[in-house]
C-alpha positions in Angstrom: 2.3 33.9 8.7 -1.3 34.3 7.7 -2.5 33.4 10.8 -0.7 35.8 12.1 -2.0 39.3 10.5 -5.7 37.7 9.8 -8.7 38.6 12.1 -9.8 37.0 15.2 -13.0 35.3 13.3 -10.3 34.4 10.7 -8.9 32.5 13.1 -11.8 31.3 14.4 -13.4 30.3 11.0 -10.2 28.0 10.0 -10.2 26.0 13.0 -13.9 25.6 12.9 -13.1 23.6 9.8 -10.1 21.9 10.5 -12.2 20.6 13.4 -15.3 19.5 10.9 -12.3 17.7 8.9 -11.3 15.8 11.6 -14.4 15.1 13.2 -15.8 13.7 9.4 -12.3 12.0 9.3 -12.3 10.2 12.7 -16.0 9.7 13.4 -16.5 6.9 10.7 -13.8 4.7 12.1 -15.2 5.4 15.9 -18.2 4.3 14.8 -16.9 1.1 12.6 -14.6 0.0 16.0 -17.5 0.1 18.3 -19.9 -1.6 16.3 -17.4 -4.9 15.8 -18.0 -5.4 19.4 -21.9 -5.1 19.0 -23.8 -7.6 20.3 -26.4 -8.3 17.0 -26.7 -9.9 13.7 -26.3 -7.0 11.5 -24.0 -4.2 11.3 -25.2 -1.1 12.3 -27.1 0.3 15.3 -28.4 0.3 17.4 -26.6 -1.1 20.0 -27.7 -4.0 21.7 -24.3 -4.8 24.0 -20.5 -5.5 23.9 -19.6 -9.0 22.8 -16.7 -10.6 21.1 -18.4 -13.2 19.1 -17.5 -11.5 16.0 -14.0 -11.9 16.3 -13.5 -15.5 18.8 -17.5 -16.8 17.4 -19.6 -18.0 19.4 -22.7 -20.4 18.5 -24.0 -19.8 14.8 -21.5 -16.9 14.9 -18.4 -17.1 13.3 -15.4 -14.9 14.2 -12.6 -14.2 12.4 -10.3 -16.3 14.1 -12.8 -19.2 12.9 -13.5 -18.5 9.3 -10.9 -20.1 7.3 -12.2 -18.7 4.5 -11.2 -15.1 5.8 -7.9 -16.2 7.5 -6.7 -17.0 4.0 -7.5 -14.0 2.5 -5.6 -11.9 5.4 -2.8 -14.7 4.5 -3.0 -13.9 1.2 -3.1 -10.5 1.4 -0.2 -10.2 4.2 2.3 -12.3 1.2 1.0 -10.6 -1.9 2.4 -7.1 -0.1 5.6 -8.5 1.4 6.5 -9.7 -1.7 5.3 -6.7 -3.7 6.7 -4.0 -1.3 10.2 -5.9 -1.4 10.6 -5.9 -5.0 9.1 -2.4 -5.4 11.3 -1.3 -3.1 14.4 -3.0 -5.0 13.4 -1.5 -8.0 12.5 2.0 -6.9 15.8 2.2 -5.2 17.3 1.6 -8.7 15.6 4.1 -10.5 16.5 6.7 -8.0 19.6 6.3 -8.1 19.5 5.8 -12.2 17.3 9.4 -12.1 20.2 11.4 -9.9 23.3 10.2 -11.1 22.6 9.4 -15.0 23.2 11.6 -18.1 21.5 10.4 -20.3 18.2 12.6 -22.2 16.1 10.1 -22.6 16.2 10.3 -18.6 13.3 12.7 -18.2 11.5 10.7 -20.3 11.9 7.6 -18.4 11.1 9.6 -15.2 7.9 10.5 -16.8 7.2 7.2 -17.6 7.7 5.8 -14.1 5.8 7.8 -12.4 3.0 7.8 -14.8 0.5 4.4 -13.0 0.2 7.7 -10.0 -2.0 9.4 -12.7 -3.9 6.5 -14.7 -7.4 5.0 -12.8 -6.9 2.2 -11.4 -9.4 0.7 -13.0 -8.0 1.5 -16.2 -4.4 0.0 -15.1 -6.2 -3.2 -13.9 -7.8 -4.0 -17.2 -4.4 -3.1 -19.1 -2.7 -5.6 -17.6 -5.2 -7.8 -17.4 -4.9 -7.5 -21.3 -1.3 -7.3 -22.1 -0.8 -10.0 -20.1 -3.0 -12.4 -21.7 -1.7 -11.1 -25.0 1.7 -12.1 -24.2 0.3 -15.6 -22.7 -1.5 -16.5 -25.7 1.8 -15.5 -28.0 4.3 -17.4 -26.0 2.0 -20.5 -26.1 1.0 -20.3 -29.9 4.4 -19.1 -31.0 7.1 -20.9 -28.1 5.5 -23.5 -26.7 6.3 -21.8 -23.5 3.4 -22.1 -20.6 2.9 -19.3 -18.3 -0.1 -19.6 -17.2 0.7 -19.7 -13.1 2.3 -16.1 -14.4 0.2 -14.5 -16.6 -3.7 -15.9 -15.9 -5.9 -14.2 -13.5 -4.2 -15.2 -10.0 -1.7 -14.7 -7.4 1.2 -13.7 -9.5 -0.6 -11.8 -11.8 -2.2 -10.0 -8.9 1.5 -9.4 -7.1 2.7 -8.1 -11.2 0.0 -5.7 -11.3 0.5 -4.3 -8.5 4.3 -4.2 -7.9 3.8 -1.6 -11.5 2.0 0.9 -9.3 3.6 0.6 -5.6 7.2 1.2 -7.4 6.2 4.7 -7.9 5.4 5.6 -4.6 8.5 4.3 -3.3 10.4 6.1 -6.0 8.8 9.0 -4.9 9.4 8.5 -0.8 13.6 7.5 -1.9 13.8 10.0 -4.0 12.7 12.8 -1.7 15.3 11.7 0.5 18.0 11.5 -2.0 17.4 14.8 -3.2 19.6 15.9 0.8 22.1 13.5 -0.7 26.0 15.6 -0.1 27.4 14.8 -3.4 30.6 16.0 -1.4 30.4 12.7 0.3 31.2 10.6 -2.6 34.0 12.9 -3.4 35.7 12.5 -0.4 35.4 8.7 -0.9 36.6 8.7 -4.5 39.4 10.9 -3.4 40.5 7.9 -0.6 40.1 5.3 -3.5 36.9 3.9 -2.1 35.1 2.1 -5.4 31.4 2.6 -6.6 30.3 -0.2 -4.6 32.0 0.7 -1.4 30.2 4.5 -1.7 26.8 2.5 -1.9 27.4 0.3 0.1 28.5 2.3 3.1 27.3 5.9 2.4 24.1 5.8 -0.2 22.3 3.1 1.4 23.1 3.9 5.2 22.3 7.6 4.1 18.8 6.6 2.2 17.7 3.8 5.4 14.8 5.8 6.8 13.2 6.4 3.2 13.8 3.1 2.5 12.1 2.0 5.7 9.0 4.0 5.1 8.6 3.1 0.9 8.8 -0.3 2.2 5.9 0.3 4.7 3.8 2.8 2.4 4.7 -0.3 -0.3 3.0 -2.4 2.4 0.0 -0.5 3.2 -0.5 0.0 -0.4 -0.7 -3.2 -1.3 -2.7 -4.7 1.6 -5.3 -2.4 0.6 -5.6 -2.0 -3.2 -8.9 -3.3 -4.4 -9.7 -1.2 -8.0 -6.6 -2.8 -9.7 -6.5 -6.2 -7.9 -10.1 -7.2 -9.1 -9.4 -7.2 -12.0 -6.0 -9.4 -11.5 -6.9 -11.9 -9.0 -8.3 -15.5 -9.2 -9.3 -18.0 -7.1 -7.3 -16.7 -3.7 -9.1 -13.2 -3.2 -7.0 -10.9 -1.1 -8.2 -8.9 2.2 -10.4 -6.2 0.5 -11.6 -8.7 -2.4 -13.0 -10.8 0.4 -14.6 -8.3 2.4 -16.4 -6.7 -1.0 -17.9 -9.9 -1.7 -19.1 -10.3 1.8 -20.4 -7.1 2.1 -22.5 -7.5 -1.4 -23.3 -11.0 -0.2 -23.1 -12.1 2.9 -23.6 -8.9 5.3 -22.7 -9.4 8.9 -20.2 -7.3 11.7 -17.3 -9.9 11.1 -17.1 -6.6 8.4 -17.0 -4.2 11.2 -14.5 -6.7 13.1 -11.9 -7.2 10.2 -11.8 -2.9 10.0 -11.2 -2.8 13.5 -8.5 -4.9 13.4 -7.2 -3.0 10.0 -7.4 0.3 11.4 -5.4 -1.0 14.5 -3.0 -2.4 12.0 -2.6 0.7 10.3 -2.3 2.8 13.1 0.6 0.5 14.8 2.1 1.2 11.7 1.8 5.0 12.0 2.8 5.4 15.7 6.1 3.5 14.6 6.4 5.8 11.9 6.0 8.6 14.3 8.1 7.3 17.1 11.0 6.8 14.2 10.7 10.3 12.2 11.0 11.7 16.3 14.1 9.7 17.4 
């Protein structure tokens, strides 16, 4: 509606910087894509050729698809967000539907609460957990005889723990958004031809919350795969994706960097064009 009383150089002026935006947006992964398939030892230009030694090696280069060192890490981080996006996504669904239908007053509270990891660093969040769960390893040991240590030390369960207490709030978020176009007429009408509880979730809730459920799982997903400020702090001897990749870059510099974004941002984008060709249909 603006747009549509403002002035010509108005006009002009806003889509002179929504084009800067998307230029400073787009141009840093343009420029990260092309130089995976440069053709030199280091990582930016200029550039000296196309080659796909970074991601298949060749000689004293080492692609992706022949660093097992790498490989892991993408294994890694590919079950440390299926497992964290399925459980987040459990749980989230739970709270919405606690959130909507319950009476209680500590519910706002609660709500408060579980949306609160959105608003701490996650620094901040990596080193609280990091703590609290070491506190309650040490108790259960010295107090219950009870080890663990696979749970509760620096590692991959830790790691898929910390994170699983952030990504449920985005889901809740993404379910509850949905929920809130929820007919409560619906339920009614099934109470009214005897349905039970579990029938109306079963057949109306769920069917009715299926797209948000589909997308907090993949934004659960994407989360996940790429959280580094919380994870570092939570993770032990098998680093995840981004873990890897910081240690290379402040390490052991080369374009398998540049190769591993490529193939991230085609990952991500896969992801999005799905997203889009779903939220069209």
């Amino acid at each position: 509606m603006i747009r549509g009383i403002a002035s010509k150089r108005y006009n002009t002026t806003v889509s002179f910087f929504l084009g800067l935006f998307f230029v400073f947006w787009i141009l840093p992964l343009f420029v990260i894509s092309l130089l995976a398939f440069n053709d030199a030892d280091y990582i930016g230009f200029p550039f000296k050729g196309f080659t796909l030694d970074w991601f298949i090696g060749s000689g004293k280069r080492t692609g992706i698809f022949h660093n097992p060192d790498l490989l892991h890490a993408i294994v890694v981080s590919v079950k440390t967000a299926t497992i964290v996006s399925a459980v987040s996504l459990i749980i989230a669904t739970a709270a919405v539907l606690y959130f909507e239908k319950a009476k209680s007053r500590a519910k706002n509270i609660l709500y408060y609460l579980a949306v609160s990891p959105l608003i701490i660093p996650g620094v901040i969040l990596g080193i609280a957990i990091l703590t609290f769960a070491t506190a309650i390893l040490y108790f259960l040991q010295d107090h219950a005889s009870i080890d663990l240590t696979d749970y509760l030390s620096p590692g991959f369960w830790l790691v898929v723990i910390g994170q699983i207490s952030f990504v449920t709030s985005y889901s809740m978020l993404i379910i509850q958004a949905q929920m809130k176009k929820f007919d409560k007429t619906w339920e009614e009408a099934a109470l009214n031809l005897k349905a039970s509880h579990f029938d109306i979730l079963r057949q109306i809730t769920i069917p009715f919350l299926r797209p948000a459920l589909i997308k907090a799982f993949v934004a659960g997903f994407l989360i996940s795969f790429s959280n580094f400020n919380t994870t570092v702090f939570l993770v032990g001897s098998d680093p995840t994706l981004p873990i890897y990749l910081f240690s290379q870059v402040k390490y052991n510099l080369t374009p398998v960097v540049n190769a591993v974004s490529f193939l991230i941002i085609l990952f991500i984008a896969f992801f999005a064009v799905v997203n889009f060709i779903f939220k069209r249909d």
